[in-house]
C-alpha positions as CSV (number, residue, x, y, z in Angstrom):
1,X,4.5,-3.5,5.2
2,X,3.0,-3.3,1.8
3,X,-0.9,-4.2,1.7
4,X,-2.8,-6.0,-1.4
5,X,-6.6,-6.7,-2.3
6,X,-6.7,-10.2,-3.8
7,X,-9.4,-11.9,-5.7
8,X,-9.3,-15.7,-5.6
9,X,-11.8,-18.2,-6.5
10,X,-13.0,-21.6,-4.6
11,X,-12.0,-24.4,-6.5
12,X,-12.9,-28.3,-5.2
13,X,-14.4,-28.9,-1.4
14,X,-14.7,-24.6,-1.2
15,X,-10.4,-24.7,-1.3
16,X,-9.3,-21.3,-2.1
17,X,-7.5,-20.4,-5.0
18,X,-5.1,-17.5,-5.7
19,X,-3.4,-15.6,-8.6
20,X,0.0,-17.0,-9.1
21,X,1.6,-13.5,-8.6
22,X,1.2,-14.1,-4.9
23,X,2.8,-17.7,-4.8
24,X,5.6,-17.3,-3.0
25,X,4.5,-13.8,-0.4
26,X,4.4,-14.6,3.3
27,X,1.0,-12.9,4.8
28,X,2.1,-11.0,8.2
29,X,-1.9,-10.4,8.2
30,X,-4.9,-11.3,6.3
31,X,-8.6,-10.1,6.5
32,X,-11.0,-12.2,4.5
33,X,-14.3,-10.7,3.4
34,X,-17.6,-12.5,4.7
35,X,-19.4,-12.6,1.3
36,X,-17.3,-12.1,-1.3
37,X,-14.3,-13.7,-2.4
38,X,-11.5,-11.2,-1.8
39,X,-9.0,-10.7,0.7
40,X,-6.6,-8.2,2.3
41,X,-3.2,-8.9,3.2
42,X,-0.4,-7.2,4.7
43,X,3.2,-8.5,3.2
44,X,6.7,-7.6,3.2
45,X,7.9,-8.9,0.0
46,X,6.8,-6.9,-2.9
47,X,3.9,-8.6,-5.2
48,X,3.3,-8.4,-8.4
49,X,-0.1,-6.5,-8.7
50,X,-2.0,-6.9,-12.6
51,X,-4.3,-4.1,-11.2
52,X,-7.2,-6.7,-11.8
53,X,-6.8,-9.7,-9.2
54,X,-3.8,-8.1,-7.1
55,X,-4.0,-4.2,-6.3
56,X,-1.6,-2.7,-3.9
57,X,-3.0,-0.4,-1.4
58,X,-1.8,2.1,0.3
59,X,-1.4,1.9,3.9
60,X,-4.6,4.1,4.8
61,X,-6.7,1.9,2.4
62,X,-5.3,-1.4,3.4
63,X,-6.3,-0.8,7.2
64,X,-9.3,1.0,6.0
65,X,-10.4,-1.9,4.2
66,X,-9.4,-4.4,6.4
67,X,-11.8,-2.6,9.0
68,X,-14.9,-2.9,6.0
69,X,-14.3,-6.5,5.8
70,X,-14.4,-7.3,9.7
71,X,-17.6,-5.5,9.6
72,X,-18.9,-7.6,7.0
73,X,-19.2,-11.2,9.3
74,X,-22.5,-11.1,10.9
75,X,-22.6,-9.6,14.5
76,X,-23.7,-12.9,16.8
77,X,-25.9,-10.8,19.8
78,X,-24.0,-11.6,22.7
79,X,-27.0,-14.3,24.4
80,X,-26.6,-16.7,21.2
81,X,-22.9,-17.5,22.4
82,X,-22.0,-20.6,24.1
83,X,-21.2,-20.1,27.3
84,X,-17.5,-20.7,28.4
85,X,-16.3,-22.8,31.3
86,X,-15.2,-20.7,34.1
């Protein structure tokens, strides 16, 4: 699986709006960052990357990052969650 970083931008009603480079890839996995507008996915097909919008990652870095960016949502303490039916 090759990984990328991708920048998009919210466009109308917060939709999200990606480089054109990445059109036509199927995500096998995505990790979206809480704050920030960037995303890692995991692909097979190769991407074009411009090094600016779309960087390929290695491996390491992909699943590295992907572990920042679940870290970035805010940790809920575990008495704030609903309770589930039993």
């Amino acid at each position: 699986m090759r990984y990328y970083r991708v920048i998009y931008r919210l466009g109308e009603n917060n939709e999200r709006i990606y480089p054109s480079s990445i059109k036509e890839a199927v995500w096998n996995m995505t990790q979206y960052h809480f704050t920030d507008n960037v995303m890692i996915g995991g692909t097979e097909k190769k991407v074009e990357a411009d090094g600016v919008e779309v960087v390929e990652l290695t491996e390491e870095m992909g699943l590295s990052q992907i572990e920042e960016f679940k870290n970035s949502y805010p940790k809920i303490p575990e008495e704030d969650l609903p309770l589930l039916p039993k």
